[in-house]
C-alpha positions as CSV (number, residue, x, y, z in Angstrom):
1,X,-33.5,-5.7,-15.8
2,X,-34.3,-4.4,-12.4
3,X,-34.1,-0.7,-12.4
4,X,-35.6,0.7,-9.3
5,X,-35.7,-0.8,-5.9
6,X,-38.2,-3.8,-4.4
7,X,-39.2,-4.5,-1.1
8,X,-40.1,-8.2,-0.7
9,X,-42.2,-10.4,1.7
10,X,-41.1,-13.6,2.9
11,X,-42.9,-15.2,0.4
12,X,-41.7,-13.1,-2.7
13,X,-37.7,-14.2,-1.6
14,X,-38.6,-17.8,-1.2
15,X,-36.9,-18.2,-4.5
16,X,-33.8,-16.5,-3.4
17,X,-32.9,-18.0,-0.3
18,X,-29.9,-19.4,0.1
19,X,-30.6,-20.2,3.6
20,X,-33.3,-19.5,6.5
21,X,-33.0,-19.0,10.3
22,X,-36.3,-20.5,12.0
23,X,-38.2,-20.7,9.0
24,X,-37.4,-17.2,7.7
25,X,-36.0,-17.4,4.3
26,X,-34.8,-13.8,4.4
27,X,-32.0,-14.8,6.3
28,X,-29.6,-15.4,2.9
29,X,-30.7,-14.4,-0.6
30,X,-28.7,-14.6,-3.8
31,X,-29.2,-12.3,-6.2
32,X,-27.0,-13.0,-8.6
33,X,-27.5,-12.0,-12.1
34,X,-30.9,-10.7,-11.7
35,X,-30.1,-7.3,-13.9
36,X,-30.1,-4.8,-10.5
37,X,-29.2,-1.5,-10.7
38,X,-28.6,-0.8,-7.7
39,X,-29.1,-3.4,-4.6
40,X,-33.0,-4.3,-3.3
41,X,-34.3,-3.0,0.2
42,X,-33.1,-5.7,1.8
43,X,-34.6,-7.0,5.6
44,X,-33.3,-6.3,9.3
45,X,-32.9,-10.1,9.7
46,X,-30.7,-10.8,6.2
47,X,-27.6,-12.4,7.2
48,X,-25.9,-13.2,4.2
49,X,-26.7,-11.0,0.7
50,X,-25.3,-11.6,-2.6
51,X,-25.6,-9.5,-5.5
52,X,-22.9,-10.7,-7.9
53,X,-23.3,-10.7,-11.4
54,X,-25.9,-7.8,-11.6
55,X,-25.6,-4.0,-13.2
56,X,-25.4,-2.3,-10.0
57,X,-23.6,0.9,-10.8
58,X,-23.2,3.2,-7.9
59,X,-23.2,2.1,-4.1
60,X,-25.2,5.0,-2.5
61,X,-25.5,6.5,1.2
62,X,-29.0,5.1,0.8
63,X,-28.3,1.9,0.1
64,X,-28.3,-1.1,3.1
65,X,-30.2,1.1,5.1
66,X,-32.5,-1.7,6.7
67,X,-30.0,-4.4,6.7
68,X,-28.1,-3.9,10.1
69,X,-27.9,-7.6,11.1
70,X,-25.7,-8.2,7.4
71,X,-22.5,-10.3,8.2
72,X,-22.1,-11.3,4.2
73,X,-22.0,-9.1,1.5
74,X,-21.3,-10.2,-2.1
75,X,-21.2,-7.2,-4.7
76,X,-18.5,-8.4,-7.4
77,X,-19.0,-8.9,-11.4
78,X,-21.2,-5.0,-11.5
79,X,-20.0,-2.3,-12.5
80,X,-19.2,-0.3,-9.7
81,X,-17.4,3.2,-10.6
82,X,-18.1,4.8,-6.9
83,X,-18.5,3.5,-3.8
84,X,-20.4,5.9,-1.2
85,X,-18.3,4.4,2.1
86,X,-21.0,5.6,4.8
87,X,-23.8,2.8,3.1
88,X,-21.0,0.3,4.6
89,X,-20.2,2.1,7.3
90,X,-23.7,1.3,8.9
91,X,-23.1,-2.2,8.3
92,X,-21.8,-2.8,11.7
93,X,-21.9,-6.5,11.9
94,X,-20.4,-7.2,8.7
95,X,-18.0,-9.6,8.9
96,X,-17.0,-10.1,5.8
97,X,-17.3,-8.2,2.2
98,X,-16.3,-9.0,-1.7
99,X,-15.7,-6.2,-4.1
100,X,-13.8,-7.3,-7.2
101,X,-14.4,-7.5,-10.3
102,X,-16.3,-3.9,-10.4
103,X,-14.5,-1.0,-12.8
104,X,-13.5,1.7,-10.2
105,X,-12.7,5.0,-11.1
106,X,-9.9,6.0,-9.3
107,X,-9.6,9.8,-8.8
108,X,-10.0,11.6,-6.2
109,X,-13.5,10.3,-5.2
110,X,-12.3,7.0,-4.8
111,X,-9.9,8.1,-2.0
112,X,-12.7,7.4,0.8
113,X,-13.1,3.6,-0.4
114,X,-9.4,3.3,0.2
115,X,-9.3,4.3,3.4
116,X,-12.1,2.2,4.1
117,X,-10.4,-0.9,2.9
118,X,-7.1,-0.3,4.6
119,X,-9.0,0.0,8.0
120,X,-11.4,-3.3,7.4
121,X,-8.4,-5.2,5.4
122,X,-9.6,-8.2,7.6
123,X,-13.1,-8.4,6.0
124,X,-12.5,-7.4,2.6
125,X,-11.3,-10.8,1.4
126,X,-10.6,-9.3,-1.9
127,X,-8.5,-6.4,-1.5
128,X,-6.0,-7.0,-4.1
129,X,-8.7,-7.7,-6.5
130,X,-10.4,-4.1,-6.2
131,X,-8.5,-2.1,-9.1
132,X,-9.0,0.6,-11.1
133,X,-10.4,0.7,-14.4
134,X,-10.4,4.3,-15.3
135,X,-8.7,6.7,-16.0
136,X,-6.4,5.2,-18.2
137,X,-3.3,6.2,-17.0
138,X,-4.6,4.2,-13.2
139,X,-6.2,1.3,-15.3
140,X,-5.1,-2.5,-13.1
141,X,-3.8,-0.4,-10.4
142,X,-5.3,-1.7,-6.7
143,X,-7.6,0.8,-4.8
144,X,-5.2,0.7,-2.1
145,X,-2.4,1.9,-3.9
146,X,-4.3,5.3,-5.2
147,X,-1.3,7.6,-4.9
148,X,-1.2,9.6,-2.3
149,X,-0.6,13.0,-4.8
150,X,-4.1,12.2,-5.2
151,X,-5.6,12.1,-1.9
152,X,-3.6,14.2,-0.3
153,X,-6.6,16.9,-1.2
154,X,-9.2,15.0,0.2
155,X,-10.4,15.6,3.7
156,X,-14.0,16.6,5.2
157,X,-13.6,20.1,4.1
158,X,-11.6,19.5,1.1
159,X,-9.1,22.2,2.1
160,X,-5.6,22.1,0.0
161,X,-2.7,20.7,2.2
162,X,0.7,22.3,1.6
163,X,4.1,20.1,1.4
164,X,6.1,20.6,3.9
165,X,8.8,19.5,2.7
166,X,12.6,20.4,2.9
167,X,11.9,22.3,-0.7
168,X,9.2,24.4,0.5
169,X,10.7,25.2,3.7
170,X,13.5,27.1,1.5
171,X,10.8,28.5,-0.6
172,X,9.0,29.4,2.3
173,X,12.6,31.5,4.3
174,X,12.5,33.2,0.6
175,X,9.2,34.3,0.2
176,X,9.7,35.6,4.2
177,X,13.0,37.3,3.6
178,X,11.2,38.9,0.5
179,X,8.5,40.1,2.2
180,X,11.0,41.4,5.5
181,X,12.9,43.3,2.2
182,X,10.0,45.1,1.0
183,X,9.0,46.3,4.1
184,X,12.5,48.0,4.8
185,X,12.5,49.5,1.2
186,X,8.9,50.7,2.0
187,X,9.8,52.6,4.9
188,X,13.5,53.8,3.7
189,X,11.0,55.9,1.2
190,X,8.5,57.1,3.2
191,X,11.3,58.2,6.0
192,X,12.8,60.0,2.6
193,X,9.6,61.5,1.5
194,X,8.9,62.8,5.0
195,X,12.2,65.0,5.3
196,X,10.8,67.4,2.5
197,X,7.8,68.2,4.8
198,X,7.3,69.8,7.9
199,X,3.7,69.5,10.1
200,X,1.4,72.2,10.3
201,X,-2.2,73.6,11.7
202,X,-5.0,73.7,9.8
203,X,-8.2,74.3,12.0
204,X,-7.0,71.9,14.2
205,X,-5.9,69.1,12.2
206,X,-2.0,68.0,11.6
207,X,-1.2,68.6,8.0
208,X,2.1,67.7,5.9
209,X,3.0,70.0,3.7
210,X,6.0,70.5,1.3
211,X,9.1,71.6,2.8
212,X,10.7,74.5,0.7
213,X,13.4,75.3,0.1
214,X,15.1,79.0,0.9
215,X,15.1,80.2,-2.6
216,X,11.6,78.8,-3.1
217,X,10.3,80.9,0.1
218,X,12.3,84.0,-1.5
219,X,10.4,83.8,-4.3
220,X,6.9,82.9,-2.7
221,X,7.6,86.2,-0.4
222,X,8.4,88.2,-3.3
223,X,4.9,87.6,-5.1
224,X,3.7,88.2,-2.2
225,X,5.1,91.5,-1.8
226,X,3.9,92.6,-5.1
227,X,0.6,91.3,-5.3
228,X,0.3,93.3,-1.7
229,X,1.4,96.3,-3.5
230,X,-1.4,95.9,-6.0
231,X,-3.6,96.0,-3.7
232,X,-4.7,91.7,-4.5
């Protein structure tokens, strides 16, 4: 089994050609059933690769990265979970692409890959064969046809989209009138609280201070009165 990535010479791929353009057997190579874990540095001038029947896990942003002439790629039969869409994304002369057979998990990951398949559906000739395997409750289900409940979360800054449906449109006129409500109440109380106070100086400054009331300033110029006469 093949765990790490190999760079070949012409003469190492001899073996896995599967077809050559002037002499150059690097032009299509079949790796099927090798035992990769992920796929081989492949060459500038590879047409056609095929890597079916392998143990390729994972398609990384790393991956393909010197293989900008590929027209042909053949990755079914792995096992595939997650698909990094920007390693295909650079492939642009491919022409045409197989990806079935692979056990996809389909959450919210996944989303990416099917987008990407929806906007190539002319190359991938397999569409309806890409399905989920896991989770359980997705298992059979085409790539294509994650539900949108699930992607509807995904964007480049994974920010939360709302509904905007008729429901929360109600919800929404509620949670306004609500708010309007408070506000009202807020201010019936303060305009309340501010008619037992009146506005005086101190050094300057605009203080509120209790209002009293007429008995309550009898009684505050009575103490005063007798703590006057006691000479406090």
């Amino acid at each position: 089994t093949h765990t790490h990535k190999h760079t070949f010479s012409p003469s190492d791929v001899t073996e896995y050609s599967c077809g050559s353009l002037i002499g150059d057997p690097r032009f299509c190579l079949n790796f099927t059933g090798l035992g990769y874990r992920s796929p081989p540095d492949g060459f500038n001038i590879t047409n056609r690769l095929i890597l079916r029947n392998n143990e390729i896990q994972m398609i990384k942003i790393s991956d393909f990265v010197n293989q900008a002439m590929l027209r042909y790629l053949d990755l079914t039969e792995n096992r595939i979970t997650y698909v990094d869409v920007k390693s295909l994304d650079r492939l642009s002369e491919l022409h045409q692409i197989q990806l079935s057979k692979n056990p996809y998990n389909c959450d919210l990951l996944a989303c990416p890959l099917k987008s990407w398949i929806l906007k190539r559906s002319t190359i991938v000739v397999d569409a309806m064969e890409v399905k989920c395997r896991t989770p359980l409750s997705m298992e059979g289900r085409e790539v294509i046809n994650i539900p949108d409940s699930i992607c509807r979360n995904n964007s480049n800054n994974n920010s939360f989209q709302i509904n905007t449906g008729p429901d929360s449109t109600v919800i929404g006129v509620c949670v306004v009138l609500g708010l309007v409500m408070i506000s009202v109440a807020a201010v019936s109380i303060r305009m309340r609280a501010l008619r037992g106070q009146h506005v005086v100086l101190n050094h300057g400054n605009m203080v509120l201070r209790r209002r009293d009331n007429p008995s309550d300033q009898q009684g505050s110029l009575a103490r005063a009165t007798a703590l006057a006469a006691m000479g406090i």
